[in-house]
N, C-alpha and C positions, 0 to 999 in steps of 0.2 A: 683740209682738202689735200690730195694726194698731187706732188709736185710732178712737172712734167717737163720734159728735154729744154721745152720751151722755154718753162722757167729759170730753168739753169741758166742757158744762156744770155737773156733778161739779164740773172744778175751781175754774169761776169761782164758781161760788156758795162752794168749800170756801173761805173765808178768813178764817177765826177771828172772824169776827161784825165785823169792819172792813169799811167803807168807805174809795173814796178820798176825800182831804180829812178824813177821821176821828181824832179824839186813839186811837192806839192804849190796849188794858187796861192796868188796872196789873199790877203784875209785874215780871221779867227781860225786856228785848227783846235777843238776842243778833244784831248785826249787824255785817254783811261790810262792809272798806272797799275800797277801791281800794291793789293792793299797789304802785302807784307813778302812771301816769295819772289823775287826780284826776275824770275823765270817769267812771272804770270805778267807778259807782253806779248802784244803782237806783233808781226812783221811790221806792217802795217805803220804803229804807235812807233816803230823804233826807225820807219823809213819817214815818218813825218817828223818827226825830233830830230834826226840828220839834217831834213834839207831846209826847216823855218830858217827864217833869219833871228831869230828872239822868242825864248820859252818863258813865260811869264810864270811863275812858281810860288805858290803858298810859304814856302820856304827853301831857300836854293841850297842852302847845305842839305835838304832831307833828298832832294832833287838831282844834287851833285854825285851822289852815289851811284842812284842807278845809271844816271848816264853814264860815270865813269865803268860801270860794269860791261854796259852794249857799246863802249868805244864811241860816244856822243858827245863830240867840242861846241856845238853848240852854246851861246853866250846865253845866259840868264838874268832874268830880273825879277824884283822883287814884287807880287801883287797877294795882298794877301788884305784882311779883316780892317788892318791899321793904318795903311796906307792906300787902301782900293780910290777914294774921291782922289787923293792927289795924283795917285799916279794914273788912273784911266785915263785921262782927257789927254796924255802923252801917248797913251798905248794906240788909242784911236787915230793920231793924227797921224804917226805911223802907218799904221793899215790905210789909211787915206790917200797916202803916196806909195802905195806901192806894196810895203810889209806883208813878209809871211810872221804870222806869228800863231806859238801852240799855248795853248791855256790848260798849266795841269795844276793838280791839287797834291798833297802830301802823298795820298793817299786814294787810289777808287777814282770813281769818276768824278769830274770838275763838278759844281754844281749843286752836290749834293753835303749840304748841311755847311757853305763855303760862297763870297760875294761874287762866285764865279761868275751868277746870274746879270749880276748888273753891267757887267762888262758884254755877253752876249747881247741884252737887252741893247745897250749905247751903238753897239756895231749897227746890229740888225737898224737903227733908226737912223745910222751915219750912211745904207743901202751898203756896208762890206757885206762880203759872202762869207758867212758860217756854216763851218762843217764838223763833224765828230769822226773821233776814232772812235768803237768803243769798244768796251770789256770790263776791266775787274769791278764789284763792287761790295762794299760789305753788306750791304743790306739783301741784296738778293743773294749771295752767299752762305750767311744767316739764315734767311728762309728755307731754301732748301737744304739745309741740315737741320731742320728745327723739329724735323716729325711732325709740323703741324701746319693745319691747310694753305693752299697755294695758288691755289685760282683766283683770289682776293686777295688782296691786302693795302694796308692804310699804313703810310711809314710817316710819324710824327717826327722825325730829328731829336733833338734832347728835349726833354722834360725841363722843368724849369726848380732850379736848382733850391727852392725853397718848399717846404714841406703845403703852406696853405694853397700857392700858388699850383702847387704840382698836384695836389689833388681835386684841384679846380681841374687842371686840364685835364687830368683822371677821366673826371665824372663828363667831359663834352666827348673825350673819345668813348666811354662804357657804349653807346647806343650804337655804334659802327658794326656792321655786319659783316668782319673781314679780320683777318688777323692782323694786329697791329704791331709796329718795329719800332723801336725806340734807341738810339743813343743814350749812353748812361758812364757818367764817372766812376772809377773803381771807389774813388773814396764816400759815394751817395747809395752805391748799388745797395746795401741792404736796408737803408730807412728808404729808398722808392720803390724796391721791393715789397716793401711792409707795407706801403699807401696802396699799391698795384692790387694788393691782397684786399683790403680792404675796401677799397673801393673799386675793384672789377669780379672781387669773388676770387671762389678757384679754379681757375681756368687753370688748363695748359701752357705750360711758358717754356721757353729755352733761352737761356744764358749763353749766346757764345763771346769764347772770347780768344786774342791769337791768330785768329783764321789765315790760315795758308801758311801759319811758321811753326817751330818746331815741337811749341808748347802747344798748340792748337790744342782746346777742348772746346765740347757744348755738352753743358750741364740741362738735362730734361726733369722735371716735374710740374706740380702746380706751383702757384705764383707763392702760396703760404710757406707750404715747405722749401720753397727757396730762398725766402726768406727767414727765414729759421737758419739755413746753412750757411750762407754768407753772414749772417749777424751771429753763428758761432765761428766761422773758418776766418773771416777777419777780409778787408777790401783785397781781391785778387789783381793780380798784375795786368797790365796789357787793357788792348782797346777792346770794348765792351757794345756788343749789339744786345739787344733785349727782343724776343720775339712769342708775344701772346695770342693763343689763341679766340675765334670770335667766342661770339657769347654763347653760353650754353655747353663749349669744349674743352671738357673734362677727359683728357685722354689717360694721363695717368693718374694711379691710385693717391688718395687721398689718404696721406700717414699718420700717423698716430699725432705726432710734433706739429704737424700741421693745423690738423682740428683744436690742439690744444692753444695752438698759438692766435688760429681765428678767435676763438671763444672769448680769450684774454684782451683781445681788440673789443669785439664789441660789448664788453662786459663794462666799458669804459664810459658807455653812453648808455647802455640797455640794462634793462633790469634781466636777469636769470632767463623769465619766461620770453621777452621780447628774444632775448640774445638766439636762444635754444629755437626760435619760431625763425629768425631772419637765417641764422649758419643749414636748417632743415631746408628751408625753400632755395640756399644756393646750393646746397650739393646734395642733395634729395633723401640723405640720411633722415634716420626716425628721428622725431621730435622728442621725445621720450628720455632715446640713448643720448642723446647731446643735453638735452635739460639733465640729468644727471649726471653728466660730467662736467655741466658749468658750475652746478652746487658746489660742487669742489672749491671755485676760484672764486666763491660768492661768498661777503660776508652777510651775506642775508640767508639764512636757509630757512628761515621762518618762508620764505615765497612757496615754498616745497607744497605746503597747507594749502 
């Protein structure tokens, strides 16, 4: 819908009773960092971290940086995975007399893949006022550099770090009609790669990793041949999004190492002809040309007959 004067004005007036140059209320302030360019802030994020009384931080040295870089003394504290039960019910009783405090994560927005939630959750039931900055994050970041669709999507967090487990959750995401995001460890990416393949097919995938620093890549193909390339190139450095398209998208070509590498998976459980019937019905290749490139990795070729 095409915006109008009125709108505008709408928003600039809507801004929670703040000015700029203002000590934001007391409360929860939930704010976005920059998920690696230390640029990628907002006025906004850097005038609410000025005026809290206490930045509650996933880790304060990773936290101490940026602030040292926008000239932010602000005192910090520690809330993170290992001590979130002990230290909330301190953080709360804070914000109950009075406290401003901002809630960030390493990295990206609070919240996301982080016990950020339960701290919101306790406020909102204590009646504090919860507000957000927002902006950076790697999941939406990811997506639109992925090449692949974006009006949808279903973002799982990490996968679960063992092979049977992870392709359990594999098979409950397969049926999602949206392109799915995943967190993933450099040292796992290419065996959940290899599950990815196998149990979602050859869909469209992108690899990013880096985003916003200097090494910044995203590696584009399907799920098999990226799997082929990390399980030859060896676990890449740096923080890792995984972004697969829905079912049925197959944007890019289907390579040579690819095919060979599907065929070799289901060969593992399927005879030749099953194998050659299931890799035709996912990527719509002849049945014919894939049955005779599985005879290759078959020691059966009596099935030929």
């Amino acid at each position: 819908m095409p915006r109008t004067p009125e709108d505008d004005n709408e928003r600039s007036d809507d801004s929670g009773g703040s000015k700029p140059g203002s000590r934001p209320g007391p409360g929860l302030h939930i704010v976005a960092t920059p998920i690696g360019n230390l640029g990628d802030i907002t006025l906004r994020a850097i005038e609410t971290l000025s005026g809290v009384d206490l930045i509650a931080c996933e880790d304060t040295r990773t936290t101490s940086v940026l602030l040292a870089r926008h000239g932010i003394a602000t005192k910090t504290t520690a809330y993170h995975e290992h001590n979130a039960e002990r230290a909330r019910p301190g953080l709360i009783e804070k914000m109950r007399a009075g406290a401003r405090i901002a809630l960030v994560s390493d990295a990206g927005t609070p919240l996301i893949a982080d016990p950020g939630y339960k701290l919101v959750t306790a406020a909102l039931e204590a009646g504090i006022a919860v507000s957000t900055c927002p902006g950076p994050s790697a999941v939406l970041a990811a997506l639109t550099l992925s090449g692949l669709p974006s009006d949808r999507f279903f973002f799982a967090g990490f996968l679960p770090a063992r092979g049977a487990a992870r392709r359990t959750a594999l098979t409950e995401l397969a049926p999602i009609n949206a392109t799915l995001i995943v967190y993933e460890a450099p040292h796992r990416l290419a065996e959940s790669l290899a599950d990815m393949a196998t149990v979602l097919g050859p869909r469209s995938a992108a690899v990013a990793r880096e985003l916003t620093k200097r090494f910044e890549e995203v590696r584009r193909d399907t799920l098999p041949a990226l799997a082929v390339h990390y399980a030859e190139a060896g676990a890449p450095k740096g923080e890792l999004v995984v972004v697969i398209g829905p079912p049925g998208e197959t944007k890019f070509a289907i390579s040579d190492e690819a095919i060979e590498s599907r065929l070799r998976d289901l060969l593992k459980n399927s005879s030749v002809r099953e194998a050659a019937a299931e890799l035709a019905a996912e990527t719509g290749l002849p049945r014919r040309v894939l049955y005779a490139r599985a005879l290759k990795f078959s020691r059966d070729p009596d099935e030929e007959s």
